[in-house]
C-alpha positions in Angstrom: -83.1 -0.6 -51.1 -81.0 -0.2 -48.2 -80.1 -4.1 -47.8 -79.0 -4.6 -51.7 -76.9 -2.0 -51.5 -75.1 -3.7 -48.1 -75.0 -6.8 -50.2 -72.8 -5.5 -52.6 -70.4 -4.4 -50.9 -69.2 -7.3 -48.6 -65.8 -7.5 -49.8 -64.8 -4.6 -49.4 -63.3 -4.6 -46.2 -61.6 -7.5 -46.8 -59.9 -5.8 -50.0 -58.8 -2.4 -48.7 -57.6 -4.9 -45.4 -55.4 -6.5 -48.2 -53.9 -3.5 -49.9 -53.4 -1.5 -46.4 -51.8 -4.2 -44.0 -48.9 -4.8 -45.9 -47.9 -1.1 -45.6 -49.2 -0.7 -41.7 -47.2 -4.0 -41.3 -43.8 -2.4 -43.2 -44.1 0.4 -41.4 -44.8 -1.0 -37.7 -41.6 -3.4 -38.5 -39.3 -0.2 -40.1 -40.2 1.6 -36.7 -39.0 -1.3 -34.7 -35.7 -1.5 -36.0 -35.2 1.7 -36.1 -35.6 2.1 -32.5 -33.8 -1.0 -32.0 -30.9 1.0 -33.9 -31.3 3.9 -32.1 -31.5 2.2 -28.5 -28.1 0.1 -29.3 -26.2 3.1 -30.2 -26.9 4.8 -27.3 -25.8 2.0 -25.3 -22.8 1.6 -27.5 -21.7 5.3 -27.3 -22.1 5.2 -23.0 -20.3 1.9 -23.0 -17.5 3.7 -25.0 -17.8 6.4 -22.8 -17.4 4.4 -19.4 -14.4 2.5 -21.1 -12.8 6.1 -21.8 -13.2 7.4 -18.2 -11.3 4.4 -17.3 -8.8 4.2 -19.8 -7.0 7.2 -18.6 -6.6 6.5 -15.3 -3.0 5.9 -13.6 -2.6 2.0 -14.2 -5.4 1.8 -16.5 -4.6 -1.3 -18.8 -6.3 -2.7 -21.8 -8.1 -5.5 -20.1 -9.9 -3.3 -17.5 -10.8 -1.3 -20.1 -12.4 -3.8 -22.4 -14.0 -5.3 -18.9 -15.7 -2.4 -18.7 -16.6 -1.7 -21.6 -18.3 -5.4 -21.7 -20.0 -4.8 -18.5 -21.9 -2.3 -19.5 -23.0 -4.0 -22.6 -23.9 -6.8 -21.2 -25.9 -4.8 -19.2 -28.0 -2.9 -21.7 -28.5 -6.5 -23.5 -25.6 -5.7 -26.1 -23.1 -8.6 -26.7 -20.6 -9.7 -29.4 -19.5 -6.1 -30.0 -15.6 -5.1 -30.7 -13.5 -3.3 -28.6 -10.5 -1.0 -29.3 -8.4 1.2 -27.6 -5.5 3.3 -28.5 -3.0 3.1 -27.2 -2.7 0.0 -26.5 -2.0 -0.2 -23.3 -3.5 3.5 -22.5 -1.1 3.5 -19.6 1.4 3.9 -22.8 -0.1 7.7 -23.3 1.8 10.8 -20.9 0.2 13.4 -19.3 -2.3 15.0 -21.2 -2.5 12.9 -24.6 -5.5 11.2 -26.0 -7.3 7.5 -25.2 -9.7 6.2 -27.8 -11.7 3.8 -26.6 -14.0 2.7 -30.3 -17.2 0.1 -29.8 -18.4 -1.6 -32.6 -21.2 -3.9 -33.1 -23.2 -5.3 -36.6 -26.6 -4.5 -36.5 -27.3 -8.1 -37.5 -26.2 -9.5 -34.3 -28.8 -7.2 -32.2 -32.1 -6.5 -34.0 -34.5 -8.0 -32.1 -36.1 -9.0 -35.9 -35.1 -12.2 -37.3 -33.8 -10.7 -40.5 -33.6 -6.9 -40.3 -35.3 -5.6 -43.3 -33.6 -1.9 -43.7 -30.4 -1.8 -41.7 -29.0 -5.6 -42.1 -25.2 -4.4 -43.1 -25.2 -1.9 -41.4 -22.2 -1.3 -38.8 -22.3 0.6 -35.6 -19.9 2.2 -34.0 -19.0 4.7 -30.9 -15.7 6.7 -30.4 -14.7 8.5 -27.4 -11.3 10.4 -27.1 -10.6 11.7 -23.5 -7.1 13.0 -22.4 -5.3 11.4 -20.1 -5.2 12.5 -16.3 -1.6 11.3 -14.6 0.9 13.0 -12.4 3.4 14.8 -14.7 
């Protein structure tokens, strides 16, 4: 009794395989990018960060700002990502007045999936506004 009961059910495993691995499989991918997402802004909002602390230093210009900014990017494995600061030069900015230093990068061009699935248009961005330190 035992074996015709086995015998019938020897698909089975092969159908509730086929209606559970495409979920498993959506979800391991959705977890991926979403760390992927998560991991990028991070490095993002420090690079913006770094770019900042330079920014309003006496003789600060654009460029070394950027450089910096693209250092430490190219560092967490973040490239292609835009670079603004305001003003431009920050140098421009007296005593005690705002830089912005903003990061941007598309998802697209970092997701370490061929075609991200959930956040494809998706834009990220970092903004850091510290005041400027220089002798009044």
């Amino acid at each position: 009794m035992y074996r015709s009961c086995r015998k019938k059910r020897l698909g089975v495993a092969a159908v509730e395989f086929a209606v559970v691995a495409p979920l498993f499989f959506l979800l391991l991918l959705g977890m991926i990018e979403i760390g992927r997402m998560v991991m990028v802004q991070q490095i993002i909002t420090n690079a913006s960060r770094e770019g900042a602390r330079i920014g309003v230093l006496d003789g600060a210009t654009t460029a070394n700002v950027v450089n910096t900014v693209n250092s430490f990017l190219n560092g967490g494995g973040v490239g292609s990502a835009t670079v603004t600061v305001t003003p431009d030069p920050p140098s421009d900015a007296g005593f005690d007045e705002p830089v912005t230093v903003t990061v941007r990068v598309p998802f697209s061009q970092v997701s370490w999936l061929p075609t991200p699935m959930f956040l494809g248009d998706v834009q990220l961005a970092a903004v850091t506004t510290m005041r400027r330190e220089t002798a009044q």
